[in-house]
N, C-alpha and C positions, 0 to 999 in steps of 0.2 A: 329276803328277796321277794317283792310283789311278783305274785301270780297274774301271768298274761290274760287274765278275764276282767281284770280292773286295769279300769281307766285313767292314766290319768290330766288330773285337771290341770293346764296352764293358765296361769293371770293373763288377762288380756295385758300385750304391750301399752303401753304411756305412747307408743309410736303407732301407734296402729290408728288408719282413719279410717272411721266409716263413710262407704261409698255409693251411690246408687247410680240407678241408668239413666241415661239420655239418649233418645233414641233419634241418629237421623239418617239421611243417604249419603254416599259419598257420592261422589262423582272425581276418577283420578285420571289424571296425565296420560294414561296407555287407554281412555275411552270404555274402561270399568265401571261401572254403579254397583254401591255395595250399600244396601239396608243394613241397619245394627242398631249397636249402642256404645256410647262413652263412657266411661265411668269416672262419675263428678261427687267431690266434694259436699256434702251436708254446708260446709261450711268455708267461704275462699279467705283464702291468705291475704288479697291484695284490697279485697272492699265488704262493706256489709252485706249479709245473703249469702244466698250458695253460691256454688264454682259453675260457671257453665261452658258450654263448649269451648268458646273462644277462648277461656281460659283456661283450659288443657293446652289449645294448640297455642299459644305463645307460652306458656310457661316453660318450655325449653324448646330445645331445638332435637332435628332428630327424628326418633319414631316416638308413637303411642300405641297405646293398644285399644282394640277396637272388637268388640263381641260380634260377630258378621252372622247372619241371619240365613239358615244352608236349610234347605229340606229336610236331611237326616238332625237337625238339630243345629244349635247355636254353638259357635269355637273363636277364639280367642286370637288373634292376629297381631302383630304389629307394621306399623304405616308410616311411611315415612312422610312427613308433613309436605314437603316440597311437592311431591307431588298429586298432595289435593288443591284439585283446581279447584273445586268449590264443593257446598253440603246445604242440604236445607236439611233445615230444624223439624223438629214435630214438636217443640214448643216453641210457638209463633211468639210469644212475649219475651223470651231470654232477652234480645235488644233491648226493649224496654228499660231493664233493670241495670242497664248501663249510666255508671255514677254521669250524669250530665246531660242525661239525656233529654229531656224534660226544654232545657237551654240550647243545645249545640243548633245550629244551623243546619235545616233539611236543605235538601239539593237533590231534585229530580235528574236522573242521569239513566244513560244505556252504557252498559259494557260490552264488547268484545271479550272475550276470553278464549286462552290458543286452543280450545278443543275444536275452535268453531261457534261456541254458543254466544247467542247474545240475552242478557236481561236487561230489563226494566225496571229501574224502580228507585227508592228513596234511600239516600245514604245521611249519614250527620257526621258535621263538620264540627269537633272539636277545639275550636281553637276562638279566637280573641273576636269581637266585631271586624271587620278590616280585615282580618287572614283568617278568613271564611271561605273563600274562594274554593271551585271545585281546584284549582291548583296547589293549592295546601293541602286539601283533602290529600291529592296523587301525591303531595311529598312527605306525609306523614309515616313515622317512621313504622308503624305497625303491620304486620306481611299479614294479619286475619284480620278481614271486615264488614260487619254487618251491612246488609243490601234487604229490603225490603218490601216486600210487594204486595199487592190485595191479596195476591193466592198463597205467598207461603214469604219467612223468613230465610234467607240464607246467610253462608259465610262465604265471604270472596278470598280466596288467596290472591292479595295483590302483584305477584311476582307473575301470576299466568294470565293479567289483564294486560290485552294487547291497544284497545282501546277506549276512550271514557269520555262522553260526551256529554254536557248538562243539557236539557232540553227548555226551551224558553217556552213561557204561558200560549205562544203562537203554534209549537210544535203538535 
């Protein structure tokens, strides 16, 4: 019988992935703001690079978990997706590193959103010349989407945009 003073070693799992932080705010449906972090992927499943927020919150449906940022210390939560209206990032580049980015169609636009808020700023339009349109953008079937602005990146939960207006070179 091993003596309770030794340790012992298990193999790391063949399942096991290593994860790190991503740190942003929430902002959710009952008018909470929560600072924290996400825990993302070294490495995404779905494209080259790492996993970034957006792809926690589509990769299923449901809650995730989210390290919340308290005075007594940092603890571990889980959130249910639906009602995050929205999040900025503290890394203003995740968008960037979106496969097509580079290509897609920007489209200056304001949202409504049902907290009350409204932003500003730059969205991409993933799709074909010709269904480019902010109305493609709105019937696109993805519920996270990057919004960005001179002062910070955020992620829109499209199910709590009440309104969406492109703004023409006159505006």
């Amino acid at each position: 019988m091993a003596s309770a003073s030794h340790a012992s070693i298990e193999p790391l799992s063949e399942f096991r992935v290593e994860k790190s932080q991503a740190r942003a705010t929430l902002t959710l449906s009952n008018g909470t703001s929560l600072r924290g972090s996400f825990f993302v992927s070294r490495n995404s499943r779905t494209h080259d690079g790492p996993e970034g927020i957006k792809d926690v919150l589509t990769s299923e449906t449901g809650f995730f978990p989210f390290e919340v940022e308290r005075r007594d210390g940092a603890g571990t939560i889980l959130l249910n997706r639906d009602h995050v209206v929205f999040l900025e990032l503290a890394d203003r580049a995740e968008a960037r590193r979106d496969p097509g980015y580079d290509v897609a169609t920007e489209r200056i636009v304001t949202m409504l959103l049902s907290n009350g808020a409204r932003l500003r700023g730059a969205v991409r339009v993933y799709r074909p010349q010709g269904r480019d349109r902010l109305s493609d953008f709105a019937r696109a079937p993805e519920t996270f989407r990057y919004l960005e602005t001179e002062a910070a990146t955020y992620i829109i939960n499209a199910r709590h945009v009440v309104e969406l207006a492109e703004e023409t070179a006159a505006s």
